[in-house]
LOBA-662897 format. One record per atom (N, C-alpha, C): x, y, z; chain; residue in one letter; atom name. Coordinates in nm, 3 decimals. Layout:
BEGIN
     east    north       up  ch  aa  at
        X        Y        Z   A   a  CA
...
REM end
This chain:
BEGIN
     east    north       up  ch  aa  at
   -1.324   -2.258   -1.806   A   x   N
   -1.310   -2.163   -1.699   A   x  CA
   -1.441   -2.084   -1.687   A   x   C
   -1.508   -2.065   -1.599   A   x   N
   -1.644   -2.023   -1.528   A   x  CA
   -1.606   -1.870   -1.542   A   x   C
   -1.694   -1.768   -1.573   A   x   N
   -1.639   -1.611   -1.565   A   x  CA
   -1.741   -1.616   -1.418   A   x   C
   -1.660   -1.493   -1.360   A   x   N
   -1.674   -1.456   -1.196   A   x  CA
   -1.847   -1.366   -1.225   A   x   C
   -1.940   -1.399   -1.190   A   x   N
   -2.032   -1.295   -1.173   A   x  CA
   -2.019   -1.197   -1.042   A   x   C
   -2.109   -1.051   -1.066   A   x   N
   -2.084   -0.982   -0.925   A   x  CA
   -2.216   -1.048   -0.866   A   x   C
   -2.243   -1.088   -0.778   A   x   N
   -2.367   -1.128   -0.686   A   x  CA
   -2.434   -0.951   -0.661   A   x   C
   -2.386   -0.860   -0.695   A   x   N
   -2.478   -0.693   -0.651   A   x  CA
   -2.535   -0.675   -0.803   A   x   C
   -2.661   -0.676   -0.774   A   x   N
   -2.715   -0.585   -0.872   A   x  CA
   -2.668   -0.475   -0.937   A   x   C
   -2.658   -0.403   -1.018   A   x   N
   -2.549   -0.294   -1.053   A   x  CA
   -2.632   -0.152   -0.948   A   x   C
   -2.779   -0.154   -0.921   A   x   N
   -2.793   -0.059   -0.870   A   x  CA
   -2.799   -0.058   -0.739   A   x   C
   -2.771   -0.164   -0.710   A   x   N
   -2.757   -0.155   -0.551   A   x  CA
   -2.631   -0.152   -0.517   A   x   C
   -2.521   -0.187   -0.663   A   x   N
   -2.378   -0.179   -0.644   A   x  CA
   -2.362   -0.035   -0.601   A   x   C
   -2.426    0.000   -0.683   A   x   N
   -2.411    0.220   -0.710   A   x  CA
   -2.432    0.275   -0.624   A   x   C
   -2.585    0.225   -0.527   A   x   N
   -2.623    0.285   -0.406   A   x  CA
   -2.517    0.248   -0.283   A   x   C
   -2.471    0.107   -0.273   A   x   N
   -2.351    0.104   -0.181   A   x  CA
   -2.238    0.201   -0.200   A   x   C
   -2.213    0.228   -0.294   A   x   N
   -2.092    0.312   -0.316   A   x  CA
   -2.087    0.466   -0.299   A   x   C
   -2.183    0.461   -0.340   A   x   N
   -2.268    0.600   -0.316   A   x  CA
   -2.252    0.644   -0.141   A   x   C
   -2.320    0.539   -0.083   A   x   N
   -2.310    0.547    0.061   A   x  CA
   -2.164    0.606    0.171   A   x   C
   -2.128    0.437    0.108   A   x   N
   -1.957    0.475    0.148   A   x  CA
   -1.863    0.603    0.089   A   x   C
   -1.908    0.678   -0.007   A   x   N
   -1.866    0.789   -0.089   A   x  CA
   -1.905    0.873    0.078   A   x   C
   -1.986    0.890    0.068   A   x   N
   -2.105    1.004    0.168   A   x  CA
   -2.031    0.945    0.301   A   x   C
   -2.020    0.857    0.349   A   x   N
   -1.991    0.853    0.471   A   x  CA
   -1.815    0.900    0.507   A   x   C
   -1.750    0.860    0.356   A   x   N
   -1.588    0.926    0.408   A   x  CA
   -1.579    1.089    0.371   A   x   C
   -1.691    1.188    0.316   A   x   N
   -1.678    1.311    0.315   A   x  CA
   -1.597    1.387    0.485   A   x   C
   -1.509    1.412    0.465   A   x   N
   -1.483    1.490    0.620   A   x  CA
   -1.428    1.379    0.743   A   x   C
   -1.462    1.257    0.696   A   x   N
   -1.427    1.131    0.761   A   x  CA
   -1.278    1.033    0.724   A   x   C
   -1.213    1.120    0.674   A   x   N
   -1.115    1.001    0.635   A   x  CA
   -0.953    1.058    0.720   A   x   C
   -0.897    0.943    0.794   A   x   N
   -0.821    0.990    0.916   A   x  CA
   -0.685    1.022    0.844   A   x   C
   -0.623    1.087    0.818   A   x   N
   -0.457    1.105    0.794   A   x  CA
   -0.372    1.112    0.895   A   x   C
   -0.267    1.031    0.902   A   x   N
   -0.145    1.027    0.923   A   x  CA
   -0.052    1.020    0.876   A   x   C
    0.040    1.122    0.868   A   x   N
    0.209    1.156    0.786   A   x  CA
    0.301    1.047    0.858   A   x   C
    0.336    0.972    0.785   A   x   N
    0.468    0.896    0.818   A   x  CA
    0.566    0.976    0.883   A   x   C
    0.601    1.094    0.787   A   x   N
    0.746    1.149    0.773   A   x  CA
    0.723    1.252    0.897   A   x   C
    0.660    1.310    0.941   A   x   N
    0.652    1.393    1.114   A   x  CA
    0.549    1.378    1.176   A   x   C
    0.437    1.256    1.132   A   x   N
    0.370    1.232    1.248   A   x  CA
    0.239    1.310    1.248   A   x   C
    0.219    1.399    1.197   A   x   N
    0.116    1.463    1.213   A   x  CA
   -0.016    1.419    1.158   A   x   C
   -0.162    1.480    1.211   A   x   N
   -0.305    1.360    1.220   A   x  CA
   -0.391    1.489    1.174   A   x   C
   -0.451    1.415    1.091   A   x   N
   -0.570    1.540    1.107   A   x  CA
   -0.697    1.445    0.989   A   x   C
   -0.830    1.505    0.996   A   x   N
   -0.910    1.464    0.886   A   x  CA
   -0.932    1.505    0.799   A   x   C
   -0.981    1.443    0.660   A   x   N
   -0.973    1.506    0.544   A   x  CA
   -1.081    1.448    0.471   A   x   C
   -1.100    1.494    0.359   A   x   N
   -1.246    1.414    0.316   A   x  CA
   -1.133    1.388    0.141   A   x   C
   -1.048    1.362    0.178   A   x   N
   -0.993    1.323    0.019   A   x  CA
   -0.880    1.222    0.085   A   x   C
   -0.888    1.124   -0.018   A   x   N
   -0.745    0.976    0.026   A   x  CA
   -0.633    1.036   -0.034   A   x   C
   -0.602    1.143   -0.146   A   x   N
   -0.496    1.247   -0.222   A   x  CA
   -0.452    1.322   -0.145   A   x   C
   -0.374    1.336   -0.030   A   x   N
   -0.348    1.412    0.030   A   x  CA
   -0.219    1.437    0.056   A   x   C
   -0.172    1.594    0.119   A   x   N
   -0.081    1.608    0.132   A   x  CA
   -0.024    1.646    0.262   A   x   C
    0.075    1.645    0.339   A   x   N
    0.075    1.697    0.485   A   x  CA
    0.125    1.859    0.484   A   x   C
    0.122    1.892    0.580   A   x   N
    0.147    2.046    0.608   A   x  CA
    0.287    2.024    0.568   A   x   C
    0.370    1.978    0.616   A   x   N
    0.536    1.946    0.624   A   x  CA
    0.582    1.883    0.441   A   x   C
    0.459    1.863    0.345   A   x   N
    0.476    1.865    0.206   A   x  CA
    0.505    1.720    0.148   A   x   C
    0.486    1.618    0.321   A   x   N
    0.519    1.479    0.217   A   x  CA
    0.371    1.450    0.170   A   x   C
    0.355    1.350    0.075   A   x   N
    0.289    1.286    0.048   A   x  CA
    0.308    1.165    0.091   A   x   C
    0.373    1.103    0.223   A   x   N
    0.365    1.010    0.249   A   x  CA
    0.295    0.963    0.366   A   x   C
    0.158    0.952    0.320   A   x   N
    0.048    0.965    0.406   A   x  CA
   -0.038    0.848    0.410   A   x   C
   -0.056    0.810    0.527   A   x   N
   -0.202    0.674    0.523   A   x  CA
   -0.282    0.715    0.595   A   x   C
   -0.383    0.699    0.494   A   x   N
   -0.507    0.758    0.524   A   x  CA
   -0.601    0.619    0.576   A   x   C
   -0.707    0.637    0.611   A   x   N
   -0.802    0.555    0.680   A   x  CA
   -0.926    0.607    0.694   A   x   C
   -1.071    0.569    0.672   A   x   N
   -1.187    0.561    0.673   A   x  CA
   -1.264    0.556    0.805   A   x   C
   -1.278    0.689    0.913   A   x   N
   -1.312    0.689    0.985   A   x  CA
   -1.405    0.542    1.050   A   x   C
   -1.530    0.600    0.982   A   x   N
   -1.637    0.505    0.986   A   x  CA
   -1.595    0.354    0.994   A   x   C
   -1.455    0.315    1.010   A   x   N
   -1.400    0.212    1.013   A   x  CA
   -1.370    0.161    1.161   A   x   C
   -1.370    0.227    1.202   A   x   N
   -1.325    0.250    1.379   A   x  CA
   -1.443    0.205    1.454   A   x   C
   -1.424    0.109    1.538   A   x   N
   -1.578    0.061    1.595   A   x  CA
   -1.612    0.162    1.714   A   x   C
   -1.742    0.157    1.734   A   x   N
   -1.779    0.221    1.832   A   x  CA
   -1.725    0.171    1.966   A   x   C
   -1.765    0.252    2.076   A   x   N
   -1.688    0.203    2.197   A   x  CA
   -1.570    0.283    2.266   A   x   C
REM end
């Protein structure tokens, strides 16, 4: 059995991550299942005003332009 290499350098792994870190600050979209409500947040841990935690969140910067 072959072990999986990563094809990223480890520091260019770091600097990608780094990036995408920086780009979901203030950028990450919430939506509450349980009443619906939207707002942005810069954390995927979140909680809604209404107290669920049943929330999907999403990565602005994910949304194409247009």
């Amino acid at each position: 059995m072959s072990k999986s290499r990563d094809p990223l350098d480890p520091i260019v792994r770091q600097e990608w991550l780094s990036k995408i870190e920086q780009a979901n600050r203030n950028n990450i979209l919430c939506h509450c299942r349980l009443c619906g409500w939207e707002w942005v947040d810069s954390s995927f841990e979140v909680q809604c005003r209404c107290g669920s935690t049943n929330v999907e969140t999403i990565s602005c910067w994910q949304f194409p332009d247009g």
